[in-house]
C-alpha positions, 0 to 999 in steps of 0.5 A: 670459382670454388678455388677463391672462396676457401681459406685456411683457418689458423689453428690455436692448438694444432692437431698434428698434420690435419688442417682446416679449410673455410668456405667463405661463402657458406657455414661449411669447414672442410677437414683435411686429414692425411690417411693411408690410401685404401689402396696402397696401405703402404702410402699416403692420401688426404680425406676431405671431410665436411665438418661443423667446426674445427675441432677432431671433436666436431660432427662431419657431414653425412656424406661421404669423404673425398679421398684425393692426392692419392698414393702419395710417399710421406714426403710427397705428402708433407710437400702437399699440405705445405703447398696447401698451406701456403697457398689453398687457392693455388692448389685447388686450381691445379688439374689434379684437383678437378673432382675436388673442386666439384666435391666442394661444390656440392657440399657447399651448397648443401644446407647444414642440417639443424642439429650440426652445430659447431660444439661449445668451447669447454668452459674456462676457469680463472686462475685466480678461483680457489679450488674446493674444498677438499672434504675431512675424512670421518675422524679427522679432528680427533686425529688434528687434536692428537698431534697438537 
């Protein structure tokens, strides 16, 4: 059952509303992110997007996003993400998310293409490295001489 296999995936940094989900069984994220409806521009809908890894940076699938909870107010949607928070399982079980749970049966199943990899973390620098160097201005020894 695809209700069973994802998880969401804790965050170091938070990037606002958008949350992430795991497919345990697969190499696939899935990124929810809340988005105006195509619609109704005047309420909210969640975009699914499949991605490499869980960053706003990282690549999504070629494949087209799937748009559910559509026509949502602003607090319908936050009680959504929070009910997805608390529970993915739960709410993709719920009648509503059938052509959901189909949409990630179908990516998950897809193999990652050989360039879609996670992007590399950025290299961390030790605090207790000095800075370089600042480089003197032409004519800056004459000028240290001159104030001595």
């Amino acid at each position: 059952m695809i209700s069973s296999t994802f998880e969401l995936v804790p965050l170091r940094t938070p990037e606002g509303l958008i949350l992430y989900l795991k497919h345990l069984e697969s190499p696939w994220l899935i990124r929810i992110v809340p988005v105006r409806d195509p619609d109704q521009p005047r309420l909210w809908c969640l975009r699914m997007e499949a991605c490499a890894g869980a960053s706003l940076t990282a690549k999504t699938a070629r494949v087209d996003p799937f748009y559910t909870a559509l026509a949502m107010t602003r607090e319908q949607m936050t009680e959504t993400l929070a009910a997805i928070r608390l529970s993915v399982g739960t709410w993709l079980l719920e009648q509503p998310q059938g052509d959901l749970r189909r949409w990630l049966g179908r990516i998950t199943r897809m193999p990652i293409p050989g360039d879609f990899a996670p992007p590399e973390p950025p290299a961390r620098v030790s605090r207790h490295t000095s800075p370089p160097p600042v480089p003197l201005a032409e004519g800056t020894p004459e000028l240290l001489r001159k104030m001595r």
